[in-house]
Backbone as CSV, one residue per row, in Angstrom:
resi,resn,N_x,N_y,N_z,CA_x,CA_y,CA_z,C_x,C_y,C_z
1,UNK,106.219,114.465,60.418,107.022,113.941,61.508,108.178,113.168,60.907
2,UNK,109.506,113.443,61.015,110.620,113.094,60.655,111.023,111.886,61.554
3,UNK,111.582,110.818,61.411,111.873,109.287,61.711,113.047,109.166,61.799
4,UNK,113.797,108.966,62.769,115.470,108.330,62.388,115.778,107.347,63.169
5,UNK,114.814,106.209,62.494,114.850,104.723,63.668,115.968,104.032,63.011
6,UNK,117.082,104.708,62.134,118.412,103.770,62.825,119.283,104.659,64.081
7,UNK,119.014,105.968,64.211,119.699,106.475,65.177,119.224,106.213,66.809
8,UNK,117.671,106.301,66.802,117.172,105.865,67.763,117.151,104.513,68.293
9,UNK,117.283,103.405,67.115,117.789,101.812,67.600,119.001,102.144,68.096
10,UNK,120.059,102.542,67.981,121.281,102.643,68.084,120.722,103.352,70.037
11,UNK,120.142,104.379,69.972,120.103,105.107,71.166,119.293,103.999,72.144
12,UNK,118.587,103.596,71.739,117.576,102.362,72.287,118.349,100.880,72.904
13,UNK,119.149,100.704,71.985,120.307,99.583,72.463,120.850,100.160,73.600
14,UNK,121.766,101.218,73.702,122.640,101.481,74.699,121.222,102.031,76.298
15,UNK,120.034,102.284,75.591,119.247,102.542,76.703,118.847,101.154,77.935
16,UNK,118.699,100.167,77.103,117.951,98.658,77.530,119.249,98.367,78.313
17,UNK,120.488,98.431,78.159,121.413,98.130,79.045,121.706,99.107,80.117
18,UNK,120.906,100.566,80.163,121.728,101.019,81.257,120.763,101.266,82.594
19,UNK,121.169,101.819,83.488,120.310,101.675,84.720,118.964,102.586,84.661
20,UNK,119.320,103.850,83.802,118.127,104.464,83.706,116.458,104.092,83.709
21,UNK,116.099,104.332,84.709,114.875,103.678,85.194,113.384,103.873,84.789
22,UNK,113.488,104.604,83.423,112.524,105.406,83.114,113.200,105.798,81.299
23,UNK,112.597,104.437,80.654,113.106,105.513,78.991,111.827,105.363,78.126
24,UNK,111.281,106.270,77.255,109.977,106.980,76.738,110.568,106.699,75.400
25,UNK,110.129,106.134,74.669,109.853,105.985,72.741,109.312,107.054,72.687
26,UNK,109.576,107.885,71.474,108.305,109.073,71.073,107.924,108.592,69.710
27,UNK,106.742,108.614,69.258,106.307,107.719,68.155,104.950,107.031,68.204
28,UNK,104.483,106.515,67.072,103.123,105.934,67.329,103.911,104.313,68.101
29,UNK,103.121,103.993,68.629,103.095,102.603,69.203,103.979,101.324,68.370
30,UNK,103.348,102.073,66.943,103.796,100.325,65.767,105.644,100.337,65.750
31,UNK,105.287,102.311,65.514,106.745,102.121,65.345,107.779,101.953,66.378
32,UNK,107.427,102.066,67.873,108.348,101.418,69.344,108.114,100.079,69.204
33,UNK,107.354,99.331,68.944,107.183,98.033,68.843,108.436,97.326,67.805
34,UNK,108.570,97.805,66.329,109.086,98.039,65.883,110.431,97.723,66.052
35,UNK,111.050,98.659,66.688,112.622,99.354,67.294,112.296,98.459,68.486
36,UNK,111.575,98.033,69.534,111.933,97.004,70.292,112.146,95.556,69.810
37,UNK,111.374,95.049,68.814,111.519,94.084,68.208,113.149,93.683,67.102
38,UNK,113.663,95.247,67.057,114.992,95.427,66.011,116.380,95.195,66.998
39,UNK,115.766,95.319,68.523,116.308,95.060,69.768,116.791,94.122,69.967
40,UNK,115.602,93.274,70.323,115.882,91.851,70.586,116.463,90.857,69.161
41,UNK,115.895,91.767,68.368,116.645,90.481,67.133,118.117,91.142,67.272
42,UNK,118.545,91.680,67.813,119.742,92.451,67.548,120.898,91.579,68.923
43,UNK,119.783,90.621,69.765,120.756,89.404,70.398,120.084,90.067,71.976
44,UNK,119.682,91.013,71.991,119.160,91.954,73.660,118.226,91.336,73.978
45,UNK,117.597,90.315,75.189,116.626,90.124,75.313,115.797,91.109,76.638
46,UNK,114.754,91.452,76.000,114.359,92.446,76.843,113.543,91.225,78.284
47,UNK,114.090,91.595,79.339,113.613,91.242,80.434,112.139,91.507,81.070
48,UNK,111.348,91.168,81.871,110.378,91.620,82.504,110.601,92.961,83.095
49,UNK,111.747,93.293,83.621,111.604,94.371,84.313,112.217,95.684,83.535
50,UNK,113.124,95.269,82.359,113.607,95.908,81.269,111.743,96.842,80.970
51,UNK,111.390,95.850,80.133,109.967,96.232,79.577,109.149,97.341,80.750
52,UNK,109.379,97.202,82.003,108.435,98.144,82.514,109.157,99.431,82.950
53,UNK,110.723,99.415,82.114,111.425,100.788,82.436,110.909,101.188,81.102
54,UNK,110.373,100.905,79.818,109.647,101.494,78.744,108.536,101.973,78.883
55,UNK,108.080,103.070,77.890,107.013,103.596,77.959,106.718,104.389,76.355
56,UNK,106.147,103.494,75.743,105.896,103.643,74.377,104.303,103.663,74.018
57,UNK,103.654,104.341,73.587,104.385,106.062,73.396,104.379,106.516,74.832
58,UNK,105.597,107.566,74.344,105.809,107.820,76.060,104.526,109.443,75.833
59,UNK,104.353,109.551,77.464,103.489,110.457,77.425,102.174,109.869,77.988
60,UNK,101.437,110.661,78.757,99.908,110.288,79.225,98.786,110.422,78.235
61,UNK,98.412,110.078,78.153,97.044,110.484,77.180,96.410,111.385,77.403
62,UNK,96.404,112.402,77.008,95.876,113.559,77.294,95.067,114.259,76.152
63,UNK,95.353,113.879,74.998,94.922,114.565,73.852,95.964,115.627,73.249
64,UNK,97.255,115.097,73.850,97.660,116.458,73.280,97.941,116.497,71.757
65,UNK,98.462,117.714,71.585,98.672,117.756,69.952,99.795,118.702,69.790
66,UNK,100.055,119.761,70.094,100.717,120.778,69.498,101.697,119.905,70.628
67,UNK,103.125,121.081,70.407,104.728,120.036,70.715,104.487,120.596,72.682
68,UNK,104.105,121.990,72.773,103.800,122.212,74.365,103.048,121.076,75.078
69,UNK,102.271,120.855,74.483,101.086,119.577,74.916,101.749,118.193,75.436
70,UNK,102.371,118.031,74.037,102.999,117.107,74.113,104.076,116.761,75.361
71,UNK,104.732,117.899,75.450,106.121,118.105,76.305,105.289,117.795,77.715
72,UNK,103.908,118.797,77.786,103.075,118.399,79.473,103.162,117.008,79.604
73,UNK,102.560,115.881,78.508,101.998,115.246,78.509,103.319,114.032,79.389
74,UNK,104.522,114.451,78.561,105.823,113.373,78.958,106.265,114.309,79.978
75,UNK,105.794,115.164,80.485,106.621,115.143,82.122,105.610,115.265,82.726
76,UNK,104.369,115.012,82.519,103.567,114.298,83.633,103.931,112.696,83.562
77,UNK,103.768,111.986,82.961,104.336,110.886,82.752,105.373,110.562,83.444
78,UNK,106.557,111.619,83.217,107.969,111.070,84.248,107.639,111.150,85.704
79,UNK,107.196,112.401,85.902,106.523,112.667,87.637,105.810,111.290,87.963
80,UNK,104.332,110.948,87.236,103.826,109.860,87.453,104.785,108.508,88.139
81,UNK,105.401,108.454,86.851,106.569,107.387,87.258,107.834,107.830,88.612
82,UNK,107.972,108.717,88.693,109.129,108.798,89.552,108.401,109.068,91.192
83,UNK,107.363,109.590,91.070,106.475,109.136,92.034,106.363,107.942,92.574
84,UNK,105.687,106.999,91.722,105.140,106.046,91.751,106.185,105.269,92.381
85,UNK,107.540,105.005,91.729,108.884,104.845,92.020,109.427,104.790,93.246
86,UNK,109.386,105.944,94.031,109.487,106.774,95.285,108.373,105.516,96.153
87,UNK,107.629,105.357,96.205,106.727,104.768,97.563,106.993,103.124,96.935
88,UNK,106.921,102.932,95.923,107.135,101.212,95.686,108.725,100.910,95.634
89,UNK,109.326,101.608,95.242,110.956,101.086,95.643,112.297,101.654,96.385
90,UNK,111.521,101.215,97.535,112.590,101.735,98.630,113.358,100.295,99.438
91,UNK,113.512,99.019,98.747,114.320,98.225,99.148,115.552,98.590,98.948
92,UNK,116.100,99.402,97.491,117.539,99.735,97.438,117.242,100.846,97.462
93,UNK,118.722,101.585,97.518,118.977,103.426,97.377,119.460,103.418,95.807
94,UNK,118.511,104.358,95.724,119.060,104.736,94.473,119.854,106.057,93.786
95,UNK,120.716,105.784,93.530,122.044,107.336,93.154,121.490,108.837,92.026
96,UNK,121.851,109.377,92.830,121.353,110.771,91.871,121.476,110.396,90.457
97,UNK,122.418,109.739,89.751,122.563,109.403,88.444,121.563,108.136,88.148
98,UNK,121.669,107.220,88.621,120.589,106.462,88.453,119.418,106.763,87.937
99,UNK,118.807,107.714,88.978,117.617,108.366,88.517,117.174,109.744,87.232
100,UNK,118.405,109.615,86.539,118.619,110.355,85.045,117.163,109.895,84.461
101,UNK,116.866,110.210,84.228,115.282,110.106,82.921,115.979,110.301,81.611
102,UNK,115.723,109.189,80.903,116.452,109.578,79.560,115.349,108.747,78.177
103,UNK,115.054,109.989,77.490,114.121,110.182,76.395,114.686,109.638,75.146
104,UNK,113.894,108.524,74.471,114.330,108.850,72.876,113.481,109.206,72.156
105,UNK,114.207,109.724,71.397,112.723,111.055,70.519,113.495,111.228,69.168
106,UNK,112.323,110.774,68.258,112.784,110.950,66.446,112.691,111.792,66.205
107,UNK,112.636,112.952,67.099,112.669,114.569,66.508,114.058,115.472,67.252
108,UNK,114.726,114.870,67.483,116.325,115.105,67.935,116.970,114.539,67.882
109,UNK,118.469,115.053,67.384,119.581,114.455,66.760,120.416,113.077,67.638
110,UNK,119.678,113.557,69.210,120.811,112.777,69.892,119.774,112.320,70.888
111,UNK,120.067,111.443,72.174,118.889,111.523,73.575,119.306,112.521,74.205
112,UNK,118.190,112.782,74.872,118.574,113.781,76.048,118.266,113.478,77.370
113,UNK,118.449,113.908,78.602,118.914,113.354,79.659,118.713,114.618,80.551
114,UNK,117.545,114.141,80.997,117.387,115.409,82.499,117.186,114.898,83.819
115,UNK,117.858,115.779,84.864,117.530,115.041,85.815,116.271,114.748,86.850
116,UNK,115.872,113.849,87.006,114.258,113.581,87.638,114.173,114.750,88.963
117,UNK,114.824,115.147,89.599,114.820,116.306,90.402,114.115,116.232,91.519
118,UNK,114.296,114.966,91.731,113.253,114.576,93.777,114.768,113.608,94.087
């Protein structure tokens, strides 16, 4: 498993500031802990409600293993959440862009960004 936690701090900074309501570490646990901790020393203080748009490791527990598994595992996870989302926060409206799901993952060059699709 290949690592590029200065590209992903870098992707991780610009994530904690933006509205995206839903961002997934891919990685063992130590190392999101890690890159959140490289965060806040970096002057960002992660908020209460910051912290519960994370999800490190992202993905349900499922057992998966191979990269298909894996992939089930983080879009059950987003559904979970954007579900969950849907019946607990309907005080504001929230904008088709808003609701972007956006992944960081040490196994791609850049984030990627799909749209939650409800």
């Amino acid at each position: 498993m290949a690592h590029h936690d200065e590209r992903d701090l870098a992707a991780l900074h610009a994530l904690v500031r933006s509205r995206a309501p839903y961002i997934g570490v891919l990685g063992a646990r130590t190392r999101a802990t890690r890159l959140l901790a490289d965060v806040e020393s970096g002057g960002y203080r992660l908020d209460e409600r910051t912290k519960q748009r994370l999800h490190a490791p992202v993905g349900l527990a499922i057992g998966a293993e191979s990269p298909q598994e894996i992939a089930l595992s983080i879009v059950a996870e987003i559904q979970a959440h954007t579900a969950r989302s849907a019946r607990v926060d309907t005080a504001h409206d929230v904008s088709p862009s808003a609701r972007s799901l956006t992944l960081v993952s040490a196994h791609t060059k850049d984030s990627r960004t799909a749209a939650s699709g409800t």
